[in-house]
C-alpha positions in Angstrom: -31.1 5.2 -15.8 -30.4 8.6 -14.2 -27.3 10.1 -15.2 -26.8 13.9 -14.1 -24.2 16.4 -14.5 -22.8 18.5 -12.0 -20.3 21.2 -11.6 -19.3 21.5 -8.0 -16.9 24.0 -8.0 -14.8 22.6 -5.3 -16.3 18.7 -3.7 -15.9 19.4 -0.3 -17.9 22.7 -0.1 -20.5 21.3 -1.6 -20.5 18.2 0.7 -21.1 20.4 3.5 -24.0 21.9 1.0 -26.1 18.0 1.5 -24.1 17.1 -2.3 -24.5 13.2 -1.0 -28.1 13.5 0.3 -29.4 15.4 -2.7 -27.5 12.5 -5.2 -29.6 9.7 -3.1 -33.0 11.7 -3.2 -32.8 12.9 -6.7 -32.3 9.0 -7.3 -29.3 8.9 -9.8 -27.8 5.8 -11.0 -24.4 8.1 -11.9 -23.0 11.1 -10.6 -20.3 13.0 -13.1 -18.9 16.1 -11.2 -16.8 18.3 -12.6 -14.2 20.7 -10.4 -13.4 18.7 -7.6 -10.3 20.9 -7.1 -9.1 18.1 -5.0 -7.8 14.5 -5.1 -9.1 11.2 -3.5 -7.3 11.3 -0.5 -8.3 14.5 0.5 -12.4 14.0 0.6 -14.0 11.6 3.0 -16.6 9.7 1.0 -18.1 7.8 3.7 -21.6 9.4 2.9 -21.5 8.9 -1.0 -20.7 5.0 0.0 -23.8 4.8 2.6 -26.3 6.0 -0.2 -24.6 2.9 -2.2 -22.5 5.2 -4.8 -19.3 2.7 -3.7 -17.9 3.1 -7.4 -15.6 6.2 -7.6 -13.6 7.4 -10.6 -11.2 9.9 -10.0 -9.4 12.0 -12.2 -7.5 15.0 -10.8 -5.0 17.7 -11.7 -1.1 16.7 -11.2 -0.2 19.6 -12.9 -1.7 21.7 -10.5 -3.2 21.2 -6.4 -6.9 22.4 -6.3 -7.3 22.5 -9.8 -9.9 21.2 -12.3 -10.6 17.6 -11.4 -13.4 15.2 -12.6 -14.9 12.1 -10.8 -17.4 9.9 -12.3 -19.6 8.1 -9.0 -22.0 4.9 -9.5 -23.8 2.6 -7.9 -22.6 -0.1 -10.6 -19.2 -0.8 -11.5 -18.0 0.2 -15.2 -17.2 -2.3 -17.5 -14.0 0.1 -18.4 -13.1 3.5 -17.3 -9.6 5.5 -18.9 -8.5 8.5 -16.9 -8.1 11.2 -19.6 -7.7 10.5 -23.7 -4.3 9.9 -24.4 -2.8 13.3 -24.6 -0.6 14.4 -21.4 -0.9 18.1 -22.0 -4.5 18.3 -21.3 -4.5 14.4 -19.3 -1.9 16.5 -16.9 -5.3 19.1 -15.6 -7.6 16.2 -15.2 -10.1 16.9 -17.6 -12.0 14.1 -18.9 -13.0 10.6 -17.3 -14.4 8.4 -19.8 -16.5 5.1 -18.1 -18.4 2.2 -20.0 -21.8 1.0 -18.8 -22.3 -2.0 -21.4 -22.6 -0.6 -24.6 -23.0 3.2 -23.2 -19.9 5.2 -23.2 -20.0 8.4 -21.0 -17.6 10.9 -20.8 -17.5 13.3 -18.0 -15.5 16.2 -19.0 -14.2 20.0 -17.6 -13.1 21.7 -20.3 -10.6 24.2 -20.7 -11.7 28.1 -19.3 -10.0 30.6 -21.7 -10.7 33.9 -19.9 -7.4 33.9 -18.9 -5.7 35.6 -21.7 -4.5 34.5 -24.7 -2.1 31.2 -24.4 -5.1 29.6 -22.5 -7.6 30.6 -25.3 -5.3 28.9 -27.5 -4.7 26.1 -25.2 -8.7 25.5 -25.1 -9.1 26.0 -29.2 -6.2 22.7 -29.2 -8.1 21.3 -26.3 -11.3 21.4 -28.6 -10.1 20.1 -32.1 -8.3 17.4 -30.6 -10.9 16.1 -28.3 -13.5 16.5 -30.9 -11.1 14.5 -32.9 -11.3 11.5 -30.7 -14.5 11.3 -30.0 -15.3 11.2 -33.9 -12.3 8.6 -34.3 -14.0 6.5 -31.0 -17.9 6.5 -32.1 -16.5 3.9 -35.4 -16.2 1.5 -32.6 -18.1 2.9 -29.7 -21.4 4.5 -31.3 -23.4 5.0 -27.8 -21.9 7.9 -26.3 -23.0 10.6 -23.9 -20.3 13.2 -23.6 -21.8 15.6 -20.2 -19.8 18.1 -18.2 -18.8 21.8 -18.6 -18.0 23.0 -22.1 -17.3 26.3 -20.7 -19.2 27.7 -24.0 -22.5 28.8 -25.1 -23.6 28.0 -28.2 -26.5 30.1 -29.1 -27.6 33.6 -28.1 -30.5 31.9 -26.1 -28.2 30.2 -23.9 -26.5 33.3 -22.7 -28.0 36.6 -21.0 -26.8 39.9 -22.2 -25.3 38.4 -25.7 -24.3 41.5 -27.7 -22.5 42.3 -24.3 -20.7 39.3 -24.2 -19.9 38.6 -28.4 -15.8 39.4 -27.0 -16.0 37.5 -23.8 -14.2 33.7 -23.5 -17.5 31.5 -23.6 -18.7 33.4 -25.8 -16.5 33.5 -28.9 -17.4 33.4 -32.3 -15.1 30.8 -33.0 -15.8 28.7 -29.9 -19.9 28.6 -31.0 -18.4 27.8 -34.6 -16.9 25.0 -32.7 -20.1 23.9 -30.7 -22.0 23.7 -33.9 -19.2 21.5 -36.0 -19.3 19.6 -32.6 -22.8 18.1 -32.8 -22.2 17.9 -36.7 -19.0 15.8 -37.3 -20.0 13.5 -34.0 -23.5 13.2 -34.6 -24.2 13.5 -31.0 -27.4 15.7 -29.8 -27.9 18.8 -27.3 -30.7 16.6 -25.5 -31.9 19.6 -23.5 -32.1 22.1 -26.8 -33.8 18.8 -28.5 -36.1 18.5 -26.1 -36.5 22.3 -25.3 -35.9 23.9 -28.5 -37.4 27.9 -27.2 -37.0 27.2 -23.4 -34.0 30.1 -22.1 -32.5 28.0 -19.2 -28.6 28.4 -18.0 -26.4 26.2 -15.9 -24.0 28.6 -14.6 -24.5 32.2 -13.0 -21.8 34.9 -11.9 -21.5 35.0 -7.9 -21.6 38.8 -8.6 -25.4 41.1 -8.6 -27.3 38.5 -7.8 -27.3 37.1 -11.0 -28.9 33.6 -10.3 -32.1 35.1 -8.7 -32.0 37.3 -11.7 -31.5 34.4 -13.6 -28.9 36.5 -15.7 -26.4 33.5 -16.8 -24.7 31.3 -19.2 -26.0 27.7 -20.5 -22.3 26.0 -21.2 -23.1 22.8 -19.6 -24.5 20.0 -21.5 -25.3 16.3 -22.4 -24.4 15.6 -25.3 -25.6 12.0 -26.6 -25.6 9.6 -29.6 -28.5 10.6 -32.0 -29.2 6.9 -32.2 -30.1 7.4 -28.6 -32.4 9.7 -28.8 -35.7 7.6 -28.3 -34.7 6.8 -25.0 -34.2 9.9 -23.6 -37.2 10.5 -21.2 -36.2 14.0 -19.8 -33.8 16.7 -19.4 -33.5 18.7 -16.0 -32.3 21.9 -14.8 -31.6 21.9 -11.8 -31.3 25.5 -10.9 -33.0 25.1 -7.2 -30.9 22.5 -5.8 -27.8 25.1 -4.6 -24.5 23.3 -3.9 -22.4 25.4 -6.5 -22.0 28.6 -8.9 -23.5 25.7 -11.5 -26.8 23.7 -11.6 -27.0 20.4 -12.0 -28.3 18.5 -15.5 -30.3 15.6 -14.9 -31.2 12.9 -17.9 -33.4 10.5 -17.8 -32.8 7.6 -20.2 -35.3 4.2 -21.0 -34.0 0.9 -20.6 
């Protein structure tokens, strides 16, 4: 199973990038993308459908047009898909998708940006706890999970350039890293790619501004996140930095039958 990651940063400009194409040729099974700033209505999925991704799970912002969004595509239908986690004030921004695939959860998530002052920050802290929360609460009944999408935090100083320069910077926090490392603690779920990877410096996201992805000067805050029990089936871990549809790269795991 190929399962890949993938903030767009709007759907339809990256459509008219070859996003459809590039999910055939790079031969995924499921598709999450994260910031579809739009909703269903609005995107013409005719290609998606030809390439035989006829399984689309949307989840977008009411609270807000052209805002946030996730969508969760497949070639196979889910066995059970719930359109946020139960809590309106962050279900309202269309946030989190969650599908089942057998006894594999997945959770494709966008969460909450906090570099727009204070009440967001505190809005993403709550965001945080209380998805963190339900995920603990969920693996006593569900223990294969893969939680993948945009964090919008990186963790340790090797997943972000310039890191002394960035210690006061949303993304970047000390209490936000605290948070990343209690994370993969109280769920017991793995950073596959820092597993697998442990020295490599790789990022998923780069400022539009200087050039910074030829310069590779950026941020690693997207991830898949998986079930330690799961571990031994994880084949590989991909970057995508190359494939260009978006300010982000696309993450591409690779998981054994």
């Amino acid at each position: 199973m190929r399962i890949a990651s993938y903030n767009v940063n709007g759907i339809r400009a990256a459509q008219k990038k070859g996003l459809a194409d590039w999910t055939e040729q790079t031969g995924l099974d499921i598709l999450c993308i994260q910031e579809t700033k739009a909703h269903r209505e609005q995107v013409d999925m005719s290609e998606f459908e030809a390439h035989g991704y006829t399984h689309a799970q949307w989840h977008s912002a009411t609270s807000k047009k052209g805002y946030s969004g996730v969508l969760t595509l497949s070639k196979v239908e889910p066995d059970f898909v719930q359109f946020g986690f139960g809590m309106e004030c962050y279900d309202c921004e269309g946030r989190v998708v969650r599908t089942d695939f057998g006894d594999l959860t997945i959770f494709n998530c966008y969460f909450p940006n906090g570099g727009q002052g204070d009440e967001r920050q505190a809005y993403k802290y709550r965001f945080l706890d209380d998805f963190l929360a339900h995920i603990v609460e969920l693996k006593k009944t569900r223990p294969n999970i893969l939680v993948v999408g945009d964090y919008n935090i990186a963790h340790e100083e090797i997943d972000i350039h310039a890191p002394k320069r960035n210690e006061n910077n949303s993304g970047f926090l000390r209490p936000e890293r605290d948070w990343m490392t209690k994370w993969f603690s109280e769920t017991g779920l793995v950073d596959t790619f820092r597993a697998l990877h442990p020295e490599t410096v790789a990022y998923s996201w780069w400022s539009y501004r200087a050039n910074a992805r030829n310069n590779n000067k950026g941020w690693r805050i997207d991830y898949l996140s998986l079930s330690k029990e799961m571990m031994d089936q994880v084949v590989s871990v991909e970057h995508r930095k190359d494939d260009v549809h978006s300010d982000h790269c696309a993450l591409v795991l690779e998981l054994a039958d």
